[in-house]
MDTraj code that builds the backbone (N, CA, C; nanometers):
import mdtraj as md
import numpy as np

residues = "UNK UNK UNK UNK UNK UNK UNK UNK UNK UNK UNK UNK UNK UNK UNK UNK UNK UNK UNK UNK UNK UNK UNK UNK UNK UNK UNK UNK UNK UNK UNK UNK UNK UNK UNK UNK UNK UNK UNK UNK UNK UNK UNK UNK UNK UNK UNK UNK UNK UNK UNK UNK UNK UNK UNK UNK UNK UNK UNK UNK UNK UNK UNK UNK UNK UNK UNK UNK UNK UNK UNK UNK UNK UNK UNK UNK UNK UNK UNK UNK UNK UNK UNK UNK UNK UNK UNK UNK UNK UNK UNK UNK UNK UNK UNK UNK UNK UNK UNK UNK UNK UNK UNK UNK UNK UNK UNK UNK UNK UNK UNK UNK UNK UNK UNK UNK UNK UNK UNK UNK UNK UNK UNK UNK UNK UNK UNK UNK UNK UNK UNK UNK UNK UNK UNK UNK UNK UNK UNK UNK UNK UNK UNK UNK UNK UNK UNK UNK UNK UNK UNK UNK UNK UNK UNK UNK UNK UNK UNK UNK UNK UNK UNK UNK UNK UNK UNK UNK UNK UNK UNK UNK UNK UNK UNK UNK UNK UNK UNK UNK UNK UNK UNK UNK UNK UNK UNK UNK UNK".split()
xyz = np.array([
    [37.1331, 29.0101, 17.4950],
    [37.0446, 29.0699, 17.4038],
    [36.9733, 29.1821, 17.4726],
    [36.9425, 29.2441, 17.4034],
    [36.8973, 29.3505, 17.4875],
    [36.7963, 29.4075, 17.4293],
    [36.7133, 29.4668, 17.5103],
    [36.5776, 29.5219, 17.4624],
    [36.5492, 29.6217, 17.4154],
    [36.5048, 29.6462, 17.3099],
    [36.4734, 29.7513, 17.2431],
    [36.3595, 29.8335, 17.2958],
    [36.3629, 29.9673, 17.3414],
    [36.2493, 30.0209, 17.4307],
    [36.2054, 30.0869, 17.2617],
    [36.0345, 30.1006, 17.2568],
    [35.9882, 30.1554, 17.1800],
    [35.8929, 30.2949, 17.2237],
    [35.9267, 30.4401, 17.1907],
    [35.8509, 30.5169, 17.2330],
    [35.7218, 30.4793, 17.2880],
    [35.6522, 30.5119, 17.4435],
    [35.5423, 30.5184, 17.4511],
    [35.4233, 30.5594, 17.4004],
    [35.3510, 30.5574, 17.3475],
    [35.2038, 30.6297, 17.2831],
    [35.1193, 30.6689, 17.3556],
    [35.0472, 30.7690, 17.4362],
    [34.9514, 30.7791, 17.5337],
    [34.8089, 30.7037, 17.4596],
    [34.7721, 30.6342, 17.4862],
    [34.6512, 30.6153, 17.4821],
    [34.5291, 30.7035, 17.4766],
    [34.4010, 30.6828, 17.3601],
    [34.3259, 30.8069, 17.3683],
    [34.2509, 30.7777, 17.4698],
    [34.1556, 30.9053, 17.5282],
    [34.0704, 30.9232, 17.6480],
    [34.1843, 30.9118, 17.7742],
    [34.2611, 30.8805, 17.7678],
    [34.3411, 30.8593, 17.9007],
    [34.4662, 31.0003, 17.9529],
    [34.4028, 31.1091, 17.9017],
    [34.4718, 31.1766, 17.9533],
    [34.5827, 31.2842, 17.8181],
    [34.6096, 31.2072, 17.7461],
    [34.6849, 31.2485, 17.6159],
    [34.5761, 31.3145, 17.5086],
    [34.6536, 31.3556, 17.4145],
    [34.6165, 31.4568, 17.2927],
    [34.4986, 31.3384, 17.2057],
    [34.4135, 31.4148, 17.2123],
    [34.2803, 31.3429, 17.1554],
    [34.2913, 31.3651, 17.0216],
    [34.3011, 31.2064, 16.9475],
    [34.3162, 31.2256, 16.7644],
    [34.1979, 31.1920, 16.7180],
    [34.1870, 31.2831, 16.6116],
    [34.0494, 31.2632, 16.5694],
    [34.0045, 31.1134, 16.4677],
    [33.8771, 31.1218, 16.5202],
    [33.7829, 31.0039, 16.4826],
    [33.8332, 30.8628, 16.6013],
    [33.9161, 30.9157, 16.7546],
    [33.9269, 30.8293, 16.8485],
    [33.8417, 30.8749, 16.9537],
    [33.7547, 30.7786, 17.0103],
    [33.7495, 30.8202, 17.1595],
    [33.5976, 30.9220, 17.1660],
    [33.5237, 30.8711, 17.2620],
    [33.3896, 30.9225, 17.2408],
    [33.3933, 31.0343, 17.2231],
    [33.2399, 31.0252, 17.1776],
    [33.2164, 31.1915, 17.0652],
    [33.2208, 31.3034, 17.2256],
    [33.2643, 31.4237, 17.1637],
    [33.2367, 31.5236, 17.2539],
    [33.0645, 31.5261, 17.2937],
    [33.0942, 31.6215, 17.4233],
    [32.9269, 31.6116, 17.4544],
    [32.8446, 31.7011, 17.3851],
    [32.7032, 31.6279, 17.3687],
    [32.5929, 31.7186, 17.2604],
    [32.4786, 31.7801, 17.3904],
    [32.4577, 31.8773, 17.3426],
    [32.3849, 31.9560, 17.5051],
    [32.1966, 31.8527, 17.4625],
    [32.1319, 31.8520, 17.5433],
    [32.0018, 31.8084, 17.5085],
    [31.9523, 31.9284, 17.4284],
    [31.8609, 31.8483, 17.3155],
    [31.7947, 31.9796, 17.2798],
    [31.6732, 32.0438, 17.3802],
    [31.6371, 32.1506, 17.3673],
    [31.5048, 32.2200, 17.4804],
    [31.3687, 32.1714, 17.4697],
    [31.3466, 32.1330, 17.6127],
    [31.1986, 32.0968, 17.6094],
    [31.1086, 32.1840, 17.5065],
    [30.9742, 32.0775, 17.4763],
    [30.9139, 32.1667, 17.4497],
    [30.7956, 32.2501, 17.5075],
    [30.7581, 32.3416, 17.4744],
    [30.6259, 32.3873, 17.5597],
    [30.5126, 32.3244, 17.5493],
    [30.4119, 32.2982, 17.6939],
    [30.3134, 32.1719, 17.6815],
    [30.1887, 32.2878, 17.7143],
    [30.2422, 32.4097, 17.7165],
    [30.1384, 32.5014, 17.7338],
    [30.0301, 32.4956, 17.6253],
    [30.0477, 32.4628, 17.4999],
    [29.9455, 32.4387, 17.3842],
    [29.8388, 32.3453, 17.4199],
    [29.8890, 32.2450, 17.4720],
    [29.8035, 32.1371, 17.4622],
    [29.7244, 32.1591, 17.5501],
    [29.7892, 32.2160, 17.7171],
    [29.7233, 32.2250, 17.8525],
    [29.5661, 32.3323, 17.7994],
    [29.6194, 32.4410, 17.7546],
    [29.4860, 32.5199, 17.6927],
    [29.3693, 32.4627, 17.5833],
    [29.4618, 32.3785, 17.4845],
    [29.3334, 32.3526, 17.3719],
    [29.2448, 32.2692, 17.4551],
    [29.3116, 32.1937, 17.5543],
    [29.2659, 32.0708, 17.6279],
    [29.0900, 32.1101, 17.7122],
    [29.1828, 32.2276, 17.7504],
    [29.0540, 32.3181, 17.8762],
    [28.9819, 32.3506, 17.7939],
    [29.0242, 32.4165, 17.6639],
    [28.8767, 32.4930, 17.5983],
    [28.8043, 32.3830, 17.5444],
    [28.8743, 32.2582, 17.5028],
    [28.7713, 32.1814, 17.5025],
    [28.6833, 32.1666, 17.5922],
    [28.7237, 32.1023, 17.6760],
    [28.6526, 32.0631, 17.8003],
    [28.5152, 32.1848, 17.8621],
    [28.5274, 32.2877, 17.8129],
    [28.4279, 32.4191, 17.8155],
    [28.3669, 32.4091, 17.7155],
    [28.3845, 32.3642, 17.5995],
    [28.3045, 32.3438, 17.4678],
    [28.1751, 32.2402, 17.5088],
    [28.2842, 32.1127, 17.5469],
    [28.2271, 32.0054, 17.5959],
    [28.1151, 32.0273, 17.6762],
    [28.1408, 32.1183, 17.8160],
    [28.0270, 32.1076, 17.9282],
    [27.8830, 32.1991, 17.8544],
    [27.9550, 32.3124, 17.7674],
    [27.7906, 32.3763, 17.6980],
    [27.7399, 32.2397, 17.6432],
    [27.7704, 32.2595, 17.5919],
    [27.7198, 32.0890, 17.4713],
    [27.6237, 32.0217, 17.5464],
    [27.7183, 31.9683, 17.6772],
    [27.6041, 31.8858, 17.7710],
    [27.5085, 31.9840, 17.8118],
    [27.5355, 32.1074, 17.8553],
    [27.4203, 32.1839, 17.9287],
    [27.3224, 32.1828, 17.8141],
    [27.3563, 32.1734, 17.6831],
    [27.2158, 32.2190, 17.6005],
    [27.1914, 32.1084, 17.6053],
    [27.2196, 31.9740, 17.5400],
    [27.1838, 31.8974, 17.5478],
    [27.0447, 31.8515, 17.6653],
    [27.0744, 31.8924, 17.7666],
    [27.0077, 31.8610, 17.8897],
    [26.8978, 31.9571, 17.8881],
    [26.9027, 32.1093, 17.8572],
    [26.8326, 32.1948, 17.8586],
    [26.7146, 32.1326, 17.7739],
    [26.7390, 32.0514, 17.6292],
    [26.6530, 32.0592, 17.4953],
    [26.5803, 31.9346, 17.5622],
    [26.6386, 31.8383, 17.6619],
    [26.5906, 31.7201, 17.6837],
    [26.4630, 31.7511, 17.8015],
    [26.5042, 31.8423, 17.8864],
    [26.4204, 31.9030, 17.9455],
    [26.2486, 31.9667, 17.9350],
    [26.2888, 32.0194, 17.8199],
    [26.1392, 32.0372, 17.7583],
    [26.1127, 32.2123, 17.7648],
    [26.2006, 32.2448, 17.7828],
    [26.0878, 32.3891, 17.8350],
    [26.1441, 32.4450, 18.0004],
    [26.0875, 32.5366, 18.0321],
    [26.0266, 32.5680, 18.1668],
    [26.0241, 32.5157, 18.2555],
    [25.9362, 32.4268, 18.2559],
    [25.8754, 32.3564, 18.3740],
    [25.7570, 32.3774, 18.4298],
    [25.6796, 32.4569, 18.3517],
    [25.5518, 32.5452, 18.3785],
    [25.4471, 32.4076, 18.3587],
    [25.3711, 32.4171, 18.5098],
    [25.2995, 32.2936, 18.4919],
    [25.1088, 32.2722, 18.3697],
    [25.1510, 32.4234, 18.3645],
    [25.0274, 32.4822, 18.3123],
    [24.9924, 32.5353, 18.2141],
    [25.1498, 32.4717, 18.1223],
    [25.1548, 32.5305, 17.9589],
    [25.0223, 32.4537, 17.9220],
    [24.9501, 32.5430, 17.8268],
    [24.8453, 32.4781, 17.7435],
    [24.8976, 32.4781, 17.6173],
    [25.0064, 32.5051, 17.5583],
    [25.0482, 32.4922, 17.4121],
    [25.0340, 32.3580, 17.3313],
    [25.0241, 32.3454, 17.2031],
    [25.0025, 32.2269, 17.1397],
    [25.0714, 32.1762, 17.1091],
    [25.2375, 32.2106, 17.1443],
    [25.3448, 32.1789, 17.1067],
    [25.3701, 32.0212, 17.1036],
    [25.3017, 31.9349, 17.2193],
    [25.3298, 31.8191, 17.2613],
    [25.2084, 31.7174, 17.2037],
    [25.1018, 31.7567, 17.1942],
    [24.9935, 31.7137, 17.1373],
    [25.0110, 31.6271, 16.9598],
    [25.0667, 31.6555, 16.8941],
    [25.0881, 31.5861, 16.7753],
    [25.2019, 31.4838, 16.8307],
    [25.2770, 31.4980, 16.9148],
    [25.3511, 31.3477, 16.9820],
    [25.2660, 31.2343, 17.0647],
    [25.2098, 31.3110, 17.1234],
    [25.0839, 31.1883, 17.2328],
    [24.9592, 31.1363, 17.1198],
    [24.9337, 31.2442, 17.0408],
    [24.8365, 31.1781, 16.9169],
    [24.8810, 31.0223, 16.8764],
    [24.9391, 30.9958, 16.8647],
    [24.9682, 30.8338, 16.8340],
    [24.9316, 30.7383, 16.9118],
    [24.9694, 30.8138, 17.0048],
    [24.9833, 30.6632, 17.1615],
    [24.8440, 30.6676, 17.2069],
    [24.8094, 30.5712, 17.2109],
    [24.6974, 30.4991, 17.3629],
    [24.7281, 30.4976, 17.4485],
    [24.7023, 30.6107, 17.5809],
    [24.7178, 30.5960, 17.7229],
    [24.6761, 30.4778, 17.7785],
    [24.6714, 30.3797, 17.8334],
    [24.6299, 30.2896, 17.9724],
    [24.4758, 30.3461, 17.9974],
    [24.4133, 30.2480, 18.0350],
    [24.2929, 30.3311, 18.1197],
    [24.3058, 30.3507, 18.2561],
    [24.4280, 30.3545, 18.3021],
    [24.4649, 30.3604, 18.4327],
    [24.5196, 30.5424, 18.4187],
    [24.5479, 30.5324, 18.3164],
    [24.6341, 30.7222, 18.2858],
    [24.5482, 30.8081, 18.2226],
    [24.4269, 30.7465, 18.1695],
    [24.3354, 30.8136, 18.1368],
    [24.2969, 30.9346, 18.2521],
    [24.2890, 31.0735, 18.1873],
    [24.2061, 31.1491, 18.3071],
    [24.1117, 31.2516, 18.2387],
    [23.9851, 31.2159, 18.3085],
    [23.8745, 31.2789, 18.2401],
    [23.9396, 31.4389, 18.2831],
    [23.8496, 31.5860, 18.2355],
    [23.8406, 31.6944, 18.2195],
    [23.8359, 31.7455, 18.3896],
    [23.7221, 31.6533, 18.4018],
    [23.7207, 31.7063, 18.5655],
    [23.8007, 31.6823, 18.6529],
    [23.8754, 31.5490, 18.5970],
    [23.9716, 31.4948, 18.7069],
    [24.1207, 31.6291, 18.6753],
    [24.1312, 31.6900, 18.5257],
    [24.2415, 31.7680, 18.5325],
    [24.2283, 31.8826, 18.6291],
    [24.1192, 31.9410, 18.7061],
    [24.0988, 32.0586, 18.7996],
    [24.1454, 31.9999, 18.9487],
    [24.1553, 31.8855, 18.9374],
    [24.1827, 31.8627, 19.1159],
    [24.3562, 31.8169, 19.0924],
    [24.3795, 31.8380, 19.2394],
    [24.5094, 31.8329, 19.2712],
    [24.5162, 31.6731, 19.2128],
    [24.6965, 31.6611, 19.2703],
    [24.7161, 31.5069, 19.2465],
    [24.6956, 31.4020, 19.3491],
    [24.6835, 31.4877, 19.5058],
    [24.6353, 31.4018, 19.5689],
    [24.4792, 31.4025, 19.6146],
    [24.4468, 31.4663, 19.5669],
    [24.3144, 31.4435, 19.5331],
    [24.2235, 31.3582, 19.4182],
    [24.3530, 31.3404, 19.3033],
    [24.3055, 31.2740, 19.2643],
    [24.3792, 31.1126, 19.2635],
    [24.4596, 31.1062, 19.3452],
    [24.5043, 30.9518, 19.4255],
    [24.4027, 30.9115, 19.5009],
    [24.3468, 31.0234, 19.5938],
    [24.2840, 30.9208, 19.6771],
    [24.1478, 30.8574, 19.6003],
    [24.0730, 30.9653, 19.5271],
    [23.9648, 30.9653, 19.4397],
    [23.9964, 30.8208, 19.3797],
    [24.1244, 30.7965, 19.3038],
    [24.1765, 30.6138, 19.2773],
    [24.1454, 30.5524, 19.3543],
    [24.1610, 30.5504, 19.4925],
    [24.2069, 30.4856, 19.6080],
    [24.0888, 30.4459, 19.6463],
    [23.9403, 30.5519, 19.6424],
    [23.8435, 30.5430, 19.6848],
    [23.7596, 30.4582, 19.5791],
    [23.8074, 30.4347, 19.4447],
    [23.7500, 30.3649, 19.3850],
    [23.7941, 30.2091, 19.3772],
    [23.9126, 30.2034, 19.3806],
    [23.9451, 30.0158, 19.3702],
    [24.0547, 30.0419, 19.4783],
    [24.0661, 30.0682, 19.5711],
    [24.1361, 30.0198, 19.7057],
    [24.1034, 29.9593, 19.8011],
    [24.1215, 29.8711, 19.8600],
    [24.0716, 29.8210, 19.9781],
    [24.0520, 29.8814, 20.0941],
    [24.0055, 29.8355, 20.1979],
    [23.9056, 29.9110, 20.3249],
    [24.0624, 29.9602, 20.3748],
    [24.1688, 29.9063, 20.3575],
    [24.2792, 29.9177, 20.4935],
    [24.3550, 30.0474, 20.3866],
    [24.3527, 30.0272, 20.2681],
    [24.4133, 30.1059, 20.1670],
    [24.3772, 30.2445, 20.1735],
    [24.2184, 30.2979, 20.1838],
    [24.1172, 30.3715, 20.1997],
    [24.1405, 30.4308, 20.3467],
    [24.1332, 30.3741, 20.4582],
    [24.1432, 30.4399, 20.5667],
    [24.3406, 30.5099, 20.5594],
    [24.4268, 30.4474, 20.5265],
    [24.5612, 30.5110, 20.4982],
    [24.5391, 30.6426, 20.4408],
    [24.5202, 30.5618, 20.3504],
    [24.5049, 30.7038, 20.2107],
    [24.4866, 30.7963, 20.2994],
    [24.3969, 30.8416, 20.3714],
    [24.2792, 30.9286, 20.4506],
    [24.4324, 31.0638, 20.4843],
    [24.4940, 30.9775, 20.5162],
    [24.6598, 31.1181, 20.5876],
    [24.7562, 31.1875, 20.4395],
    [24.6795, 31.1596, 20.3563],
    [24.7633, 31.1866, 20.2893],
    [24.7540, 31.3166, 20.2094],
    [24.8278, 31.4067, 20.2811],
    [24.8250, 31.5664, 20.2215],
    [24.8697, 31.6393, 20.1259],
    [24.9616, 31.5453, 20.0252],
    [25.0210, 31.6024, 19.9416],
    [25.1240, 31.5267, 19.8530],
    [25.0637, 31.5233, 19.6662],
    [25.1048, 31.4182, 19.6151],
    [25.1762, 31.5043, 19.5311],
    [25.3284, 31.4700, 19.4744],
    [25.4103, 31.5259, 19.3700],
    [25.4679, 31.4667, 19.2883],
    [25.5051, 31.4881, 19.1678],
    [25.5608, 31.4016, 19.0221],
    [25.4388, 31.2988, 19.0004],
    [25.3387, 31.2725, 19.0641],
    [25.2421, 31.1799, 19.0213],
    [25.2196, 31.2493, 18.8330],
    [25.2212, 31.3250, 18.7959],
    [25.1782, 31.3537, 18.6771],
    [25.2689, 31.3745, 18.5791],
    [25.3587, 31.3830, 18.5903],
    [25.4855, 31.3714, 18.4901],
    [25.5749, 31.2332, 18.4905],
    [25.5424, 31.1530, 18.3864],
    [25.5644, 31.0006, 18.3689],
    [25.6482, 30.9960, 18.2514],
    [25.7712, 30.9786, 18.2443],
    [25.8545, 30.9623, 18.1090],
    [25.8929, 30.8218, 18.0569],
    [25.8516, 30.7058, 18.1604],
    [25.8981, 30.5809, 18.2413],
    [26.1308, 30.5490, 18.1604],
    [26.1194, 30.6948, 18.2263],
    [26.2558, 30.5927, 18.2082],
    [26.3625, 30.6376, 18.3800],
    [26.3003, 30.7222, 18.4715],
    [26.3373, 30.7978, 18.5976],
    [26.2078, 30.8374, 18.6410],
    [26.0985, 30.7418, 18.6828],
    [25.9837, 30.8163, 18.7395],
    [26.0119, 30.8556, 18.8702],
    [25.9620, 30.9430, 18.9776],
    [25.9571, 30.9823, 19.1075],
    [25.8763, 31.0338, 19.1391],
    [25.8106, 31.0046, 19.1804],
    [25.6570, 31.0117, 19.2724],
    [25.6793, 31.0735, 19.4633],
    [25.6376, 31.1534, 19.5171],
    [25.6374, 31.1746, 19.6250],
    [25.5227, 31.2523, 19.6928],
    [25.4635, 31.1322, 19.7835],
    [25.3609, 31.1528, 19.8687],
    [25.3825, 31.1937, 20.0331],
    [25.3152, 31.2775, 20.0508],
    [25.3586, 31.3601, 20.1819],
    [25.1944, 31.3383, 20.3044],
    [25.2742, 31.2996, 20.3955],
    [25.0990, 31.2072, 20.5065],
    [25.1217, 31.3589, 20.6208],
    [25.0307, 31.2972, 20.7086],
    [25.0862, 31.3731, 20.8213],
    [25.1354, 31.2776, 20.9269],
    [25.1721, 31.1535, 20.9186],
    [25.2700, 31.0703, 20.9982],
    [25.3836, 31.1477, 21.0615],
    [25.4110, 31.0605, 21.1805],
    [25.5136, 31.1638, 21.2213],
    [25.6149, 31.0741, 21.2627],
    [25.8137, 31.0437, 21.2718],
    [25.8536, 30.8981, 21.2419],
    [25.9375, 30.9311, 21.1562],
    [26.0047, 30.7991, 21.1326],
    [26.0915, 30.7710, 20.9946],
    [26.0586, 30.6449, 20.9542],
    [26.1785, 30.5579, 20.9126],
    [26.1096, 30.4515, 20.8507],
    [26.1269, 30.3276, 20.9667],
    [26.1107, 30.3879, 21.1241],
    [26.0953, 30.2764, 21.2319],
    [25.9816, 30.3697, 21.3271],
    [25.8938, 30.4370, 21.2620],
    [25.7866, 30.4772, 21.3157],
    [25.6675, 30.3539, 21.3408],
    [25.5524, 30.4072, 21.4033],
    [25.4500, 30.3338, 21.4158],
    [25.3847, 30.3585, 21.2842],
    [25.3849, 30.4130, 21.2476],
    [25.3109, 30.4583, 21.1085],
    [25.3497, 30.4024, 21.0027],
    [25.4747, 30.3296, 20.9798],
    [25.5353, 30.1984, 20.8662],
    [25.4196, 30.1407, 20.7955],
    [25.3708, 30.1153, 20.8838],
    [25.2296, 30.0079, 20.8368],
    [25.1796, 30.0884, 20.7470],
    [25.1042, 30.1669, 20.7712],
    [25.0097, 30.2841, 20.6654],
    [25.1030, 30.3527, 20.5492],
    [25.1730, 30.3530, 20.6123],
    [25.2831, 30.4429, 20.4927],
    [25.3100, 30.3354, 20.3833],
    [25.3008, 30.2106, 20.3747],
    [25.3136, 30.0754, 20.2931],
    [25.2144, 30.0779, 20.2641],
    [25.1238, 30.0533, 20.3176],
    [24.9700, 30.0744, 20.2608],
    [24.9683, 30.1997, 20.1483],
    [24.9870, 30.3063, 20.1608],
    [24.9781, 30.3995, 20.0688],
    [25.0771, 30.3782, 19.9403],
    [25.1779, 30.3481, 19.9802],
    [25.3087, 30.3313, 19.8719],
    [25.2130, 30.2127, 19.7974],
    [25.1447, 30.0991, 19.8771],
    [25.1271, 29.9986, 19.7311],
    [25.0058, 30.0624, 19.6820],
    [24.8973, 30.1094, 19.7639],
    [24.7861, 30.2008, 19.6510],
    [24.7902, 30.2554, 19.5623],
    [24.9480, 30.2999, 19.5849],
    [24.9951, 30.4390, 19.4523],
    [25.0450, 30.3219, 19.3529],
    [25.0579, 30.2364, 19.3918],
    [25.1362, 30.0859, 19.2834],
    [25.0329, 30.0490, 19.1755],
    [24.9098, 30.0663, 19.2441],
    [24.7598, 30.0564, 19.1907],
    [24.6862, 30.1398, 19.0952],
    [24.7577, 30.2728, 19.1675],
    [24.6591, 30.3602, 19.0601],
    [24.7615, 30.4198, 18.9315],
    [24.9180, 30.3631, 18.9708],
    [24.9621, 30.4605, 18.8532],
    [25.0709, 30.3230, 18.8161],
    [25.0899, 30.3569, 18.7035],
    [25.2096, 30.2403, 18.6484],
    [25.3175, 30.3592, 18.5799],
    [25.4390, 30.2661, 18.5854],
    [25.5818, 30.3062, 18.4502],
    [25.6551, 30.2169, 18.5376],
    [25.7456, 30.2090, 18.3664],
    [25.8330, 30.1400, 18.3577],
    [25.9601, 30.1122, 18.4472],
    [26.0015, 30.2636, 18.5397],
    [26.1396, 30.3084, 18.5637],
    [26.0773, 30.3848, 18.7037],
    [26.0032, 30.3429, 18.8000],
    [25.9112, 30.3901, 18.8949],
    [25.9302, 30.3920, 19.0041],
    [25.9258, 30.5185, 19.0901],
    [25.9403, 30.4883, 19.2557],
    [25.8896, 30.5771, 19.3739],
    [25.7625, 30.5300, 19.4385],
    [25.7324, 30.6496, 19.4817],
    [25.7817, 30.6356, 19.6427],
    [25.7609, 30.7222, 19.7195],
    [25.8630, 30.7916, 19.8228],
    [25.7281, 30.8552, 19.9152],
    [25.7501, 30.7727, 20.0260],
    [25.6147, 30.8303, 20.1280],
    [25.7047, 30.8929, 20.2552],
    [25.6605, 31.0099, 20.2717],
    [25.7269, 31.0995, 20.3475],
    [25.6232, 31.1499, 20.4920],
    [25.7151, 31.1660, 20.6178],
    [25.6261, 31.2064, 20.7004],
    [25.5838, 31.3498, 20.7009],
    [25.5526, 31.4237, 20.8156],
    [25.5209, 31.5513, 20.8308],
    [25.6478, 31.6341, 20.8221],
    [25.7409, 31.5665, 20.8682],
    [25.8949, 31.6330, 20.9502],
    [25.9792, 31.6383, 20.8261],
    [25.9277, 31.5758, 20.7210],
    [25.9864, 31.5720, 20.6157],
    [26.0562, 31.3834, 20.5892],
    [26.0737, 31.3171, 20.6563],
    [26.1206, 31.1938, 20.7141],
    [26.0764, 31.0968, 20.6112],
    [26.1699, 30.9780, 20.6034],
    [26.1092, 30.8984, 20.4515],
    [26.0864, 30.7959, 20.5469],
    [25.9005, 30.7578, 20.5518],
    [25.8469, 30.6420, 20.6031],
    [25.8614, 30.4800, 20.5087],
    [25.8457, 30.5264, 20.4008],
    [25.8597, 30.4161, 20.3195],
    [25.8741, 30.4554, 20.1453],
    [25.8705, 30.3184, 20.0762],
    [25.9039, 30.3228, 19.8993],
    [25.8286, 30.2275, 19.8437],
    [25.8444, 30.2437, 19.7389],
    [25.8003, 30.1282, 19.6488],
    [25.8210, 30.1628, 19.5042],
    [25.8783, 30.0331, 19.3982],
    [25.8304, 30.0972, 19.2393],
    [25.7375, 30.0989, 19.2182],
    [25.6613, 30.1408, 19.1021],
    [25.5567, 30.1507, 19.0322],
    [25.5380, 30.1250, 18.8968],
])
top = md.Topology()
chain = top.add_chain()
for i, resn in enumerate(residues, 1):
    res = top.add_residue(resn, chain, resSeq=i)
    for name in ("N", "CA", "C"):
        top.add_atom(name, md.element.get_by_symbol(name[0]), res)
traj = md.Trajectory(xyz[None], top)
């Protein structure tokens, strides 16, 4: 018996005549990125929109200037409501003297003998008068000379709690500094 040979067929993909609807699709090119340049820019000008925003923001929260000596009435129908402390109370005369002049003037009235002789170095008081109590900072300047492992620690604590005495808020911290500029000591208030 003998065998009947039957024409070969090439097989598709293998080299032979490609029939259609056999054999993976021809290749499709990717389509083209797209450009991310849109986004990279709207992104930035936000972000510049954004930082004015905060700068005013901060500017309006600010108040003004900074002029310690506005007399305007601008603020006066806001404090009309509130009751100061009689600790924040300050008579007419007390508004003509400095602030550390008028710490120690506290100091000299309900401080103790050891509180009173401290006080005595102390040349120069700042932020004592601007109280928002939510970031107070207070900074008193002695003529100590040191940091905060001087001999002068002692007195410089002494003064930091006097100032605890004569002024209150909520969010408080005052900062006793030597001559050299040097931070002797802290405390809240």
């Amino acid at each position: 018996m003998s065998q009947q040979q039957y024409p070969q067929q090439p097989q598709p993909g293998w080299g032979g005549p490609q029939q259609q609807g056999y054999g993976p699709a021809p290749f499709q090119p990717q389509p083209p990125k797209k450009s991310k340049a849109g986004k990279i820019v709207g992104f930035g000008c936000l972000g510049v929109v954004a930082l004015f925003v905060l700068i005013g923001i901060a500017a309006a929260a600010g108040g003004g200037n900074g002029d310690a000596t506005d007399t305007s009435a601008k603020d006066k129908a806001v404090t009309a409501g509130r009751t100061p402390s009689a600790k924040a109370k300050a008579t007419p005369a007390q508004k003509t003297k400095t602030q550390a002049e008028q710490f120690k003037a506290c100091v000299a009235k309900s401080g103790t003998a050891t509180e009173k002789k401290a006080v005595q170095h102390v040349t120069k008081v700042t932020g004592a008068d601007k109280r928002n109590d939510i970031l107070d900072s207070a900074e008193v300047y002695t003529d100590f000379t040191g940091g905060l492992m001087s001999d002068n620690q002692g007195d410089a604590k002494l003064i930091a709690s006097a100032f605890t005495s004569c002024y209150e808020s909520e969010n408080g911290l005052v900062t006793v500094y030597g001559q050299d500029g040097d931070i002797i000591a802290n405390a809240n208030y």
